[in-house]
N, C-alpha and C positions, 0 to 999 in steps of 0.2 A: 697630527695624530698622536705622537708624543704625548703632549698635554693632555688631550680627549684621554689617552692608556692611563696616565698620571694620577687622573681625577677618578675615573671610573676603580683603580685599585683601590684608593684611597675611601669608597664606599661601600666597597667587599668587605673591606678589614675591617670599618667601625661595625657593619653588622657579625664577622668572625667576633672580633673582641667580647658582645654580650652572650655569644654562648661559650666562648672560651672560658669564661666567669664564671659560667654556671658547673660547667663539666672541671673543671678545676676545683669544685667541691666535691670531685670525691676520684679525681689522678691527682698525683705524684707530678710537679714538672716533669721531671724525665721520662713519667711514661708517657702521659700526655705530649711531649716532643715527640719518645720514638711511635706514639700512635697517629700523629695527623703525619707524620714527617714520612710511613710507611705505606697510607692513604693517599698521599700526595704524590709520593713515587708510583704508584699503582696507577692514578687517573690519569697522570701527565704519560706514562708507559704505552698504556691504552690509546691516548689519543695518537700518539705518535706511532703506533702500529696502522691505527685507523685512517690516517693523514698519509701514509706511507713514508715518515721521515726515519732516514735510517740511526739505527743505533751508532755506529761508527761510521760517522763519515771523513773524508780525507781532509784534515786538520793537521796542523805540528803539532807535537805534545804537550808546549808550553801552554797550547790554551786548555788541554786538559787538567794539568798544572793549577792553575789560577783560578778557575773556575772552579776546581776541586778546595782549595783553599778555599774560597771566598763561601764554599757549601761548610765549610768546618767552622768559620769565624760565624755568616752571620745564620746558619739552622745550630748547629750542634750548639756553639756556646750560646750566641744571643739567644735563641727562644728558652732554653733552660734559665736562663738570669731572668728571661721577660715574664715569663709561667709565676715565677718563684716571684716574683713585683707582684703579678696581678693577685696572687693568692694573699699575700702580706699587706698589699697597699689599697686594693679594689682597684675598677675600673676609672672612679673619677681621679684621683693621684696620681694614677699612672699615666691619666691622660696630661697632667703636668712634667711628669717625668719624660714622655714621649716628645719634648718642648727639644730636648738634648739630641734628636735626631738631626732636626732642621742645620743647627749651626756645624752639627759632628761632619754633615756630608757635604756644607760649604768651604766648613775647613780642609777635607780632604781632599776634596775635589781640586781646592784652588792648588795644597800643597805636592800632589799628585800629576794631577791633571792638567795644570795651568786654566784652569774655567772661571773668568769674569761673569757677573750675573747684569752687569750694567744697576747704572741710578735707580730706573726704574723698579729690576728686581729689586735691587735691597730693599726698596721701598715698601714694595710688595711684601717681601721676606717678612718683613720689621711689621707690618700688618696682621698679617698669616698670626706672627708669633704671638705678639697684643693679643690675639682676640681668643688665640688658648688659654691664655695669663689672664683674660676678662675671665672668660669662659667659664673656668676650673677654678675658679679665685679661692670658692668656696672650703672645697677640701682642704685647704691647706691649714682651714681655721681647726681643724681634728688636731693636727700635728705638734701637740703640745712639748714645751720645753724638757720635762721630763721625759717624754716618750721618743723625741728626738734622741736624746743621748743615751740611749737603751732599750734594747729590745725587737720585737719583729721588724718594726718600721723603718728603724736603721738599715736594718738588710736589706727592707725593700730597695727604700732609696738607692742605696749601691748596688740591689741587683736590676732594675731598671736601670740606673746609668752607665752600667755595665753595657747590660742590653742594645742601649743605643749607640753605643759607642762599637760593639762590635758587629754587628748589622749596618750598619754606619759606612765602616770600613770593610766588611764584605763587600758589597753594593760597586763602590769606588773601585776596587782593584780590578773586578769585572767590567767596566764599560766598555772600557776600546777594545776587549775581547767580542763583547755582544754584537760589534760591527760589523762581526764577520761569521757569526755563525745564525743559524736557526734561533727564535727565543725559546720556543718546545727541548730542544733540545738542550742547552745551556739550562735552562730550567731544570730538566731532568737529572743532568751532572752533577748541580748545586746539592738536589733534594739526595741523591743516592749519595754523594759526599757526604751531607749529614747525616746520614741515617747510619755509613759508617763510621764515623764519627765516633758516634751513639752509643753501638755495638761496644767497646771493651768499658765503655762509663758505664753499661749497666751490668755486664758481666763482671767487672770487679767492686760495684758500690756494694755495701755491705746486705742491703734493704732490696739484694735483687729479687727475692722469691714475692718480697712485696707489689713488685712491680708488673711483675707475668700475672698475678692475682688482681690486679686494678686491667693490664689489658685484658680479661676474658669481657664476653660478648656480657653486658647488664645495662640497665637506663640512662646510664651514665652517656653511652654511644645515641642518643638521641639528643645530646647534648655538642657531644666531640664531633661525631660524622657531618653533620650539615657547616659546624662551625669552620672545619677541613675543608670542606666542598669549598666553602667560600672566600675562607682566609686563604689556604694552602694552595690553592689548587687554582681557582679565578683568577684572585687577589695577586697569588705571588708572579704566575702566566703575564699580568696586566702590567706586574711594578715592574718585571724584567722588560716588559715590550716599551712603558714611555722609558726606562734609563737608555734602551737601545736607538729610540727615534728622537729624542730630544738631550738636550744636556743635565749631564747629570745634579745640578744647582737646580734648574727650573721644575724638574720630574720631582726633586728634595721638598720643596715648599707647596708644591699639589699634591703629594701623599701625605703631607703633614694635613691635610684638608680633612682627613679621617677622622680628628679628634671633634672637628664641627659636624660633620656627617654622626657624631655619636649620640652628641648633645640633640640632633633632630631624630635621632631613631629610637633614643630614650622618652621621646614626649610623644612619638608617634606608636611605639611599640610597647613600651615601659609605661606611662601616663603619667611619667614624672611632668612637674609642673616647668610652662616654658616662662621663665623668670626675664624681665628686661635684662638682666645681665647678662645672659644667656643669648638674648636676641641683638644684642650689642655686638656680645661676639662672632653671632652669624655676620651681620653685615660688617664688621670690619674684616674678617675672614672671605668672605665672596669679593671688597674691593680689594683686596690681597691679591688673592688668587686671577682677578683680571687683570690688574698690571704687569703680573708674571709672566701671563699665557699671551700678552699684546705686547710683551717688552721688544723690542728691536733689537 
């Protein structure tokens, strides 16, 4: 079930990421955080009214704690760093950039965790990875000498690797908590930690009146809202439940599965053209991903 949670996130997000694209032509990262991130408190709230899961339930503090941290590391900072990639670098680079999640969350996991993935995963892993690196090869021929060492793109770069690196280790510090509680709920702690988070970053950025001027209701939210629904709200509900039913290594290299789920929602939705290279990376990507989900 794990792996099933894994994969199914990992297909919410490549379709969140194409409208995250679009509605980030005209938010601000930080509004666009504190608006899917205040949408997602809202739905996940809702459900847990509806489900009857209580708001506090009897926990030690510490897992309040950690969970609230891992809501600061990976909503507050990562999605502001990831926003700010996608708007600088687009969807196809970032989806190279996204390459830095995979190993961030086998390194923590092993340095943390103690989590072996066995032969077969790495195997898998080292597949999964390939077929992003097939995948995305393209973009990278944009990324000229000069433009490397100055300017938007730089930022990008560092702010997606930023991104993966602290979403990475959000994720991580939460497992062995997820064992023991509700995922609705540990979801809802993460989202409300970042949302407060949020709160004094946009209260004291300078460009705050800008910000409440980009949240009012305009066409922009026919963009944000659905991308919310699905990134924030499905997506994040699903990545919490496979890190909670499987290990955190295996759930790492099926959410990376998002970035081939894009390249097929791009040709299906977009009519971008499906390139052999492209279709290279699907199948080294799905034999990835089987070795993972049948590893022993």
């Amino acid at each position: 079930m794990g792996s099933a949670f894994a994969l199914a996130c990992a297909f919410f997000w490549a379709f969140a990421v194409i409208l995250f694209k679009k509605a980030g032509e005209s938010f601000s990262p930080i509004a666009l955080n504190m608006y899917k991130s205040v949408v997602a408190m809202a739905l996940i709230g809702l459900t847990m009214l509806v489900m009857g899961i209580p708001f506090f339930p009897d926990v030690v503090p510490r897992v309040w704690w950690i969970l609230g941290l891992s809501g600061l590391l990976g909503i507050t900072l990562a999605d502001i760093f990831y926003f700010s990639a996608l708007n600088h670098l687009g969807a196809g680079m970032v989806a190279v950039v996204e390459c830095l999640y995979l190993p961030s969350v086998l390194g923590f996991s092993y340095i943390l965790l103690g989590e072996r993935i066995g032969i077969l995963g790495i195997i898998g892993s080292g597949l999964v990875l390939c077929a992003i690196l097939v995948g995305a090869a393209v973009p990278l021929n944009d990324l000229k000498p000069g433009i490397i060492r100055k300017g938007p793109n730089l930022w990008g770069l560092w702010a997606g690797c930023l991104a993966m690196m602290f979403v990475a280790l959000g994720i991580v510090i939460a497992k062995n908590v997820l064992d023991q509680v509700d995922v609705f709920w540990a979801t809802f702690i993460r989202v409300t930690a970042g949302v407060i988070g949020l709160v004094p970053v946009v209260l004291c950025h300078p460009e705050r009146m800008r910000f409440v001027r980009e949240l009012k209701f305009s066409k922009a939210w026919f963009n944000a809202l659905p991308a919310t629904v699905s990134g924030n709200y499905i997506a994040l509900v699903l990545w919490m439940a496979g890190m909670k039913y499987t290990t955190a290594s295996r759930a790492a290299v099926l959410n990376q599965m998002s970035t081939i789920f894009l390249f097929i929602l791009a040709t299906v939705w977009l009519k971008e053209k499906m390139t052999a290279q492209r279709l290279a990376a699907i199948v080294l990507a799905v034999a990835g991903a089987y070795l993972v989900i049948f590893n022993s």
